[in-house]
C-alpha positions in Angstrom: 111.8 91.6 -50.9 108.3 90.6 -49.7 106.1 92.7 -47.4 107.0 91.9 -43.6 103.9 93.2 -41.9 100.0 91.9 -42.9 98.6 94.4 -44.7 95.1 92.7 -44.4 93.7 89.8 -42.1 95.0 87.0 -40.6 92.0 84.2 -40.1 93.0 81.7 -37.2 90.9 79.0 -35.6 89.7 81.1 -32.5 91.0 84.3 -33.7 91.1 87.6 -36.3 94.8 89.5 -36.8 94.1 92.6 -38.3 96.1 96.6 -38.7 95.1 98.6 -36.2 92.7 101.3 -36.8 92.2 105.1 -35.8 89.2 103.8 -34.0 91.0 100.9 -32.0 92.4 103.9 -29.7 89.8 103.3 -26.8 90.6 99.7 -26.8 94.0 100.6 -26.4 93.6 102.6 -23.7 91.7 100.6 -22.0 93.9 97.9 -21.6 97.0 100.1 -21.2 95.5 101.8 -17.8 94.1 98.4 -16.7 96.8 97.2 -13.9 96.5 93.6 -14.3 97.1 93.9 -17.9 100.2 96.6 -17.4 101.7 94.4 -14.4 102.6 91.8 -16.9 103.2 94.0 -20.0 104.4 97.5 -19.0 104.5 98.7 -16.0 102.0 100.6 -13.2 103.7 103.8 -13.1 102.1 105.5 -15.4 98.1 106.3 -17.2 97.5 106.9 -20.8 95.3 109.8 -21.9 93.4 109.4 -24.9 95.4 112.2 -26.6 98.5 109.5 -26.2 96.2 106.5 -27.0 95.0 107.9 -30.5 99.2 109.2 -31.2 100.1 105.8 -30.0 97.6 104.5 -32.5 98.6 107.0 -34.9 102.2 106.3 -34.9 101.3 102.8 -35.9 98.5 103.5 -38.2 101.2 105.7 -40.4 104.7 103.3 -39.6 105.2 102.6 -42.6 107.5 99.4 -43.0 109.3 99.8 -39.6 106.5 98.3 -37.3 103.3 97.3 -37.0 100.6 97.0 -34.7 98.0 94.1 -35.5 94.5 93.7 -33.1 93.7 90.6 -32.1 89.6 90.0 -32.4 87.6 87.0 -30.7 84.3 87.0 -31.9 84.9 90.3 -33.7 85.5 91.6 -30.2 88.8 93.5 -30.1 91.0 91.4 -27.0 94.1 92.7 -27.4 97.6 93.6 -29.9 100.6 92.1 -31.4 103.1 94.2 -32.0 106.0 93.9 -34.5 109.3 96.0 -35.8 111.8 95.0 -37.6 114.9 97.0 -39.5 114.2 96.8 -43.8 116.2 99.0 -44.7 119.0 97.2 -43.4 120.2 94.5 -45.2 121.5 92.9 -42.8 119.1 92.7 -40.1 116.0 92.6 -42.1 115.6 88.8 -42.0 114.4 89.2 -38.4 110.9 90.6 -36.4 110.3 91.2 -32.8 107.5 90.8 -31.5 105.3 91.6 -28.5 102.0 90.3 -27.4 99.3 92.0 -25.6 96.0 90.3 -24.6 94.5 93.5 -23.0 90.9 92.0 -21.5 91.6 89.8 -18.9 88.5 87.9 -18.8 90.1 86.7 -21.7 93.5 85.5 -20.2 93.9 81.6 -20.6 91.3 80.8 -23.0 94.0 80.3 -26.1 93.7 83.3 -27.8 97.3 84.5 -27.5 98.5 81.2 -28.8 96.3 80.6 -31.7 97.1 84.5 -33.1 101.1 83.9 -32.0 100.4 80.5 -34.3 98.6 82.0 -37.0 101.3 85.1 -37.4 104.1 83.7 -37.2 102.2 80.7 -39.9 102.2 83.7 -41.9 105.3 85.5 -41.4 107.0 82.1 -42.4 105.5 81.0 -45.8 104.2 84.7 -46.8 108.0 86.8 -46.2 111.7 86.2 -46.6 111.6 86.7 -42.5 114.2 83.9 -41.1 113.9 84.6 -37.6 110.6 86.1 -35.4 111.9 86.7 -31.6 111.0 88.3 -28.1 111.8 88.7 -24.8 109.9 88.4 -22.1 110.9 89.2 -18.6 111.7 86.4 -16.8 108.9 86.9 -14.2 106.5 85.9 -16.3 106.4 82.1 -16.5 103.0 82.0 -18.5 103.7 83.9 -21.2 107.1 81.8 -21.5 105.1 78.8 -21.7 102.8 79.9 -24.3 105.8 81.2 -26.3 107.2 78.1 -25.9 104.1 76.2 -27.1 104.1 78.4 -30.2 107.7 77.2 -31.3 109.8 80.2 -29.8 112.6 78.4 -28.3 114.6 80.0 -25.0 118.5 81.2 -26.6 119.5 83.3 -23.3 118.5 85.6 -20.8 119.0 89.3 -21.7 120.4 90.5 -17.5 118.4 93.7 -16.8 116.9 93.7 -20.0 114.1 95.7 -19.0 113.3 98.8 -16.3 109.8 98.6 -15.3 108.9 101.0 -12.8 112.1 101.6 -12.2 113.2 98.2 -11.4 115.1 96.4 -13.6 114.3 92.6 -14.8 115.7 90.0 -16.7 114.4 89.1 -20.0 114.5 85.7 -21.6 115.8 85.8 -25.3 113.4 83.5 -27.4 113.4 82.6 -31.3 111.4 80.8 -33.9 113.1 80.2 -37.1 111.8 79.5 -40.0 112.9 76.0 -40.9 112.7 74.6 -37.7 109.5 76.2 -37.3 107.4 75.1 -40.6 109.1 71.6 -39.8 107.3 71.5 -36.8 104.2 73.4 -37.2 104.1 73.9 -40.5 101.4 70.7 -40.8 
């Protein structure tokens, strides 16, 4: 079986996929305490420390082949994360990544970053692994980032009913996939 996660970089038209690094920890904590960023992504209710930002970092830095975290850079500018997670050692699941988008600078929001790295991973993830199937699930609530999944190739499959407690409120999530062969077909130009 092929590598699922990007060990290196990822070149894209108007972006840089890359592993996170040790030193990406300020940047993450950054835009996880920024409330416009966490309203769409995780939730107001709580701040991160940079003791949890650098074990958050750390936890990804070390994964292994379980998940990943990859930075999205603009310019060399870090703007934000993907994240991704899958199951390998399963055989039967291990045809499939999740994965979870985070552009964490707001002044950055609408520009097309977030769908040319979506583009360029999941470019990769289809002719560089055996992955069959990349998926997500957004919350409901946010109709942008079901567009841009959308534009991307993710297609909607269902909604997940209280698929997610935020703040203590939960929210349905809508269950989107990209599979390979439909994908490349389409995008794969």
């Amino acid at each position: 079986m092929r590598p699922v996660f990007p060990t290196g970089r990822i070149f894209a038209a108007a972006t840089l996929l890359r592993p996170v690094l040790t030193e990406d920890a300020g940047h993450i904590k950054t835009w996880l305490n920024n409330p416009d960023v966490m309203r769409f992504w995780g939730g107001l209710s709580e701040t991160v420390s940079d003791e949890q930002s650098r074990t958050w970092v750390a936890g990804y830095v070390s994964a292994g082949n379980q998940k990943a975290c990859l930075v999205i850079e603009a310019g060399g500018v870090p703007v934000g994360f993907i994240l991704l997670s899958c199951e390998t050692g399963d055989a039967n699941y291990r045809h499939k990544v999740e994965v979870d988008i985070c552009i964490g600078d707001p002044s950055r929001w609408n520009s097309g970053l977030g769908t040319d790295a979506l583009t360029a991973l999941l470019r990769w993830i289809f002719t560089s692994t055996d992955v069959v199937r990349v998926f997500l699930q957004p919350r409901s609530v946010n109709a942008r980032a079901v567009h841009v999944y959308e534009k991307v190739g993710f297609k909607k499959e269902g909604t997940v009913r209280k698929g997610e407690m935020i703040d203590g409120v939960l929210y349905d999530c809508v269950m989107m996939g990209a599979l390979r062969d439909e994908w490349l077909a389409e995008f794969g130009r």
